[in-house]
C-alpha positions as CSV (number, residue, x, y, z in Angstrom):
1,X,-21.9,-2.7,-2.3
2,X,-22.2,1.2,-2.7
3,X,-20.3,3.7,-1.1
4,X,-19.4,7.3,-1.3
5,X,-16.0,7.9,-1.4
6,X,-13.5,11.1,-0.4
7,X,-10.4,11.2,-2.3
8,X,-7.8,13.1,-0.6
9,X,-5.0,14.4,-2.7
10,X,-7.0,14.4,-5.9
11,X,-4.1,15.7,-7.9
12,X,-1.3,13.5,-7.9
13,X,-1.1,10.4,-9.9
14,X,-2.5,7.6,-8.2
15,X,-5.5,10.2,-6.5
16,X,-6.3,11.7,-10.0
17,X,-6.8,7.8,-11.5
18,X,-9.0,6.6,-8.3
19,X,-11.2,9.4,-9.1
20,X,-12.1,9.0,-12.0
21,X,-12.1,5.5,-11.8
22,X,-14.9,6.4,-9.1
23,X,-16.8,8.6,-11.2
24,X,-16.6,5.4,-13.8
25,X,-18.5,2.8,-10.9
26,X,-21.7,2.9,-10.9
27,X,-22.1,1.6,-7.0
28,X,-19.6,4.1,-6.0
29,X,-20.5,8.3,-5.8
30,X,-17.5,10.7,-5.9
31,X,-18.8,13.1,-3.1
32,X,-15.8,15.2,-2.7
33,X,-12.2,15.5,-3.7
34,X,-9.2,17.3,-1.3
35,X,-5.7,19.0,-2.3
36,X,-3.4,20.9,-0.3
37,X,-3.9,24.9,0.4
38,X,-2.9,26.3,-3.2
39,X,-3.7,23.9,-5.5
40,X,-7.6,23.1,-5.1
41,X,-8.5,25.7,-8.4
42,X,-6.3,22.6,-10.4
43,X,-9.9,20.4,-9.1
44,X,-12.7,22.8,-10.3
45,X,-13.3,20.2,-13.2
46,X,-14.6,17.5,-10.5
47,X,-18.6,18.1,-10.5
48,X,-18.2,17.5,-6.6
49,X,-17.1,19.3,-3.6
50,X,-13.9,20.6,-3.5
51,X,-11.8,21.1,-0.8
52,X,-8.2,21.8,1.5
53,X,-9.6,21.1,4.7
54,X,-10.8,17.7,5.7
55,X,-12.3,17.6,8.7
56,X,-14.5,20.3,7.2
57,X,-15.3,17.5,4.4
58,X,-15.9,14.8,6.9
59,X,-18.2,16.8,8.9
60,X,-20.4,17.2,5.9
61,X,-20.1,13.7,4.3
62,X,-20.7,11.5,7.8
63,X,-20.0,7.4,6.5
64,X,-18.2,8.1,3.8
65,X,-15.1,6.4,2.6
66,X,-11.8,8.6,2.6
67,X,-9.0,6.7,0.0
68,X,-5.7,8.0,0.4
69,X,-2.5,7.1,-1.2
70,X,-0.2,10.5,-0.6
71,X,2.3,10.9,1.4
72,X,3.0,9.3,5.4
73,X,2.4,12.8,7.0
74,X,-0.9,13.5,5.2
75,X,-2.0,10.0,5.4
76,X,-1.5,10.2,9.1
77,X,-3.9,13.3,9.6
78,X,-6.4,11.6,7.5
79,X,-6.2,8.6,10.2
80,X,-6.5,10.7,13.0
81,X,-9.5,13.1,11.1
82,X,-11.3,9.7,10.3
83,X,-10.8,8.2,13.9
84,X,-12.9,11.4,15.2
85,X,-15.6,11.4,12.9
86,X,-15.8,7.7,12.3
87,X,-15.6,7.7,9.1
88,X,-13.9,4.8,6.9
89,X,-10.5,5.2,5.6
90,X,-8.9,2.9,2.8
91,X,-5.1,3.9,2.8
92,X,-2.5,2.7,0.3
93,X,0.4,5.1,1.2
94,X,3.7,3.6,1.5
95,X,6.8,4.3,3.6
96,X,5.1,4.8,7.2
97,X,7.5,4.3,10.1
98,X,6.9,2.0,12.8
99,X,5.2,4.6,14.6
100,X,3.4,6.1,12.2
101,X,1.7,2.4,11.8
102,X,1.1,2.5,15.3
103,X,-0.7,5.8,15.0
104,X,-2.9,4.1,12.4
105,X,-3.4,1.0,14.6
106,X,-4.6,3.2,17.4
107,X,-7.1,5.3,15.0
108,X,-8.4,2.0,14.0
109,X,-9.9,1.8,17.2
110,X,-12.6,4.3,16.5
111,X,-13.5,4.2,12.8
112,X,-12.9,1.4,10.4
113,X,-9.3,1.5,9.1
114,X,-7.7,-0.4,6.3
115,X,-4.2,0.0,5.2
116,X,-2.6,-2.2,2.8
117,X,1.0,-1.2,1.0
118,X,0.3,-2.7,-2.1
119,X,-3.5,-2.9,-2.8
120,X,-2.7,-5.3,-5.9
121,X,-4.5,-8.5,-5.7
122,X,-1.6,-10.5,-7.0
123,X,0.9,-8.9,-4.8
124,X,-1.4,-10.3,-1.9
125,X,-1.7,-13.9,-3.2
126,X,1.6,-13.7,-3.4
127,X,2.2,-13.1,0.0
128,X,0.1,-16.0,0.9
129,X,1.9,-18.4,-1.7
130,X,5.3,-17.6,-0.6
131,X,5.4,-18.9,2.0
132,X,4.5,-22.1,0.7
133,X,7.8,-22.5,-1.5
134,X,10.0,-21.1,1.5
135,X,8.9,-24.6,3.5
136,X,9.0,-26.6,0.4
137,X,12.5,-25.6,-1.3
138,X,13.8,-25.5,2.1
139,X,17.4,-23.7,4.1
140,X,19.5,-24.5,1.1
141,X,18.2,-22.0,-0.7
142,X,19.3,-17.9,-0.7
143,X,16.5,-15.6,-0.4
144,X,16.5,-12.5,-2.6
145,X,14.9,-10.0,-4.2
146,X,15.0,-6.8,-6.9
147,X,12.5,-4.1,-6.6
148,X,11.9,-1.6,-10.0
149,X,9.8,1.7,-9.8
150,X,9.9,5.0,-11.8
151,X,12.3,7.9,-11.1
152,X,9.5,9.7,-9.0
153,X,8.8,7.4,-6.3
154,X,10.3,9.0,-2.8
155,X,10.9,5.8,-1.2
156,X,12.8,2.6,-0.8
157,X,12.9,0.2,-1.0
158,X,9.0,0.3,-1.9
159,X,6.7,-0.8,1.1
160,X,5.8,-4.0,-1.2
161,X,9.2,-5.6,-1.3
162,X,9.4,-4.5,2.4
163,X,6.0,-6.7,3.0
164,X,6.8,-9.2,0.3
165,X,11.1,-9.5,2.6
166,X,8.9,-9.7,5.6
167,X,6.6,-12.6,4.5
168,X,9.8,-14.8,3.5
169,X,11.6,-13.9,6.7
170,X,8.6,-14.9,8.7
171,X,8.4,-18.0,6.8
172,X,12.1,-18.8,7.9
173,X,11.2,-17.9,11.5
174,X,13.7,-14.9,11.5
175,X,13.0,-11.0,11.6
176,X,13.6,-8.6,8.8
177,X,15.2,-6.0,11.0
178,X,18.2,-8.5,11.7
179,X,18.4,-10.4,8.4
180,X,17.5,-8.0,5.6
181,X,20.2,-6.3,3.4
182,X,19.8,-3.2,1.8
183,X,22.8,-2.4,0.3
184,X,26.1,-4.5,-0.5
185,X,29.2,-2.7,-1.6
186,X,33.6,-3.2,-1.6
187,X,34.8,-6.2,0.0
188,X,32.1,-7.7,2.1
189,X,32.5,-11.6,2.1
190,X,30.4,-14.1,1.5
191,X,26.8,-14.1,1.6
192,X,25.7,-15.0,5.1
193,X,23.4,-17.8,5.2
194,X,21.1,-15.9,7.6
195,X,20.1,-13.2,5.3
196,X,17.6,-11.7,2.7
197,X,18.9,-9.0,0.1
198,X,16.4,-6.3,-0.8
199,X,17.9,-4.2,-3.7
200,X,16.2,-1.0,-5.3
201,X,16.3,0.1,-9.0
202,X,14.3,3.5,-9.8
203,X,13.8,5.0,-13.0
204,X,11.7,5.7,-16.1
205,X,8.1,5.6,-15.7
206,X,7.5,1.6,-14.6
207,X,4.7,1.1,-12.1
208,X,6.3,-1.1,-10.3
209,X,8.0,-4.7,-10.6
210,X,9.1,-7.3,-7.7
211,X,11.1,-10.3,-8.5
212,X,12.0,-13.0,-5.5
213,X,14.3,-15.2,-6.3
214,X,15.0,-18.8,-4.7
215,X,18.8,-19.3,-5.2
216,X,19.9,-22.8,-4.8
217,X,22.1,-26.0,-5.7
218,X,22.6,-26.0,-9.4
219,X,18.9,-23.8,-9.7
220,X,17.0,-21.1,-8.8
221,X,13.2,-20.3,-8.6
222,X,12.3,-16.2,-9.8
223,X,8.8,-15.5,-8.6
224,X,7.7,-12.1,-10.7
225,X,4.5,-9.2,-10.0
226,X,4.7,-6.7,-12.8
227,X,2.0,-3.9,-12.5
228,X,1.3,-2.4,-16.1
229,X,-0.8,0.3,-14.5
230,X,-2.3,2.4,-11.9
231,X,-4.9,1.2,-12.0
232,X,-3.7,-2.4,-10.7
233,X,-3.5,-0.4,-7.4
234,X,-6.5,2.2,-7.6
235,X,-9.3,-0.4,-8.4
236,X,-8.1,-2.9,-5.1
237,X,-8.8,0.4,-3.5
238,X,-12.4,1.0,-4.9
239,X,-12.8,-3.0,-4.1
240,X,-11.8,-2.3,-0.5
241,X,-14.0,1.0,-0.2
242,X,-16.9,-1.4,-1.2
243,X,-16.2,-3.8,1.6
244,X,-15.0,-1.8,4.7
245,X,-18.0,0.1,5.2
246,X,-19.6,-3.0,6.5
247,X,-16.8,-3.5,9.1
248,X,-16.4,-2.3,12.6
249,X,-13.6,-0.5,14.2
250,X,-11.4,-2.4,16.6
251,X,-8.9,-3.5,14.1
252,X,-6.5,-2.1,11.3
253,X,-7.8,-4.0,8.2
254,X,-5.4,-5.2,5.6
255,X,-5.8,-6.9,2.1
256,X,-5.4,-10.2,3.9
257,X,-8.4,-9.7,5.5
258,X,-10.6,-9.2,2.5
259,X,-8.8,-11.7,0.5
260,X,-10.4,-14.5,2.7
């Protein structure tokens, strides 16, 4: 399926690789490209328009797909810019609050909105497959997990092991916000049986790795998703530009419902 695609923050890492990875796909058209005030000379190399202002953009390029992976704030204005010009918007940003995701639920109600943490298509079999050994293995055995990113990345833990902590939780029939645990430190106690550790490692320059493990009498079970690159992440985003531009507004669209 074609599309024409809008890639906001063009300059950063993951926007400068799902641009050209447009430019590369020959059902998709790169139709314009968007940076903050300041930095949009850094984009005169795109043969395509260029621009700091997106609701200018939009108003020019009706139906075509926005992708943004920048930062909560920004993402969030590109919601609300796509909700009144209802155009499509594939997001991939991490760290939104629980409001923020609310904002993007409501936007959702006007243009076709898909937001998906982790646009990896192993990360979201995983998520389906999970569950699957939390029934099987059972209470007996400890839930945790290790998340690994390079030095850069602004949050944590990363949205992913947030959504892969929430999946097992759910699976258990508990709630993240009372049984995960970010940090452990002095003289704390035993483990409680109720709980699912979520620790962070950051440096380097690795894309990102998650490792579950399933901790239990005399063995344990280590589930791993290594991305090598990003462009793991940058070409589920072009797959989900091809297919929400057939979908209607009314819902916030996530990996899970593309993956069916």
């Amino acid at each position: 399926m074609s599309a024409t695609i809008i890639v906001t923050g063009a300059k950063g890492r993951m926007g400068s690789t799902i641009a050209g990875l447009v430019q590369e796909d020959p059902d998709l058209t790169l139709a314009a490209v968007v940076e903050r005030p300041g930095t949009v000379e850094e984009l005169q190399g795109y043969d395509c328009l260029v621009s700091s202002d997106l609701d200018d953009v939009l108003t020019k390029l009706p139906g075509a797909v926005v992708i943004d992976f920048t930062a909560p704030e920004s993402t969030i204005r590109s919601a609300k810019a796509c909700a009144a010009h209802g155009n499509p918007l594939v997001a991939g940003t991490t760290g939104l609050t629980v409001e923020q995701q609310k904002v993007m639920e409501e936007s959702a109600a006007s243009a076709p909105i898909f937001w998906a943490p982790n646009m990896s298509v192993g990360v979201n079999v995983l998520l389906k497959v999970l569950p699957q050994l939390v029934e099987l293995l059972g209470e007996a055995y400890d839930m945790e997990m290790v998340e690994l990113h390079h030095n850069k990345k602004k949050d944590a833990p990363s949205g992913t092991a947030l959504k892969l902590a929430e999946c097992l939780a759910e699976a258990r029939g508990w709630k993240l916000s009372d049984t995960g645990t970010y940090c452990r430190e002095g003289i704390i106690g035993a483990r409680p049986e109720k709980e699912i550790g979520v620790q962070t490692i950051r440096g380097g320059d690795v894309v990102g790795v998650h490792t579950v493990y399933f901790l239990g009498p005399g063995e344990r079970i280590e589930v791993t998703h290594q991305a090598h690159s990003r462009e793991t992440f940058a070409q589920g985003a072009l797959r989900a530009a091809k297919w929400i531009v057939n979908q209607a507004p009314g819902k916030l669209y996530s990996m899970a419902d593309m993956l069916v």
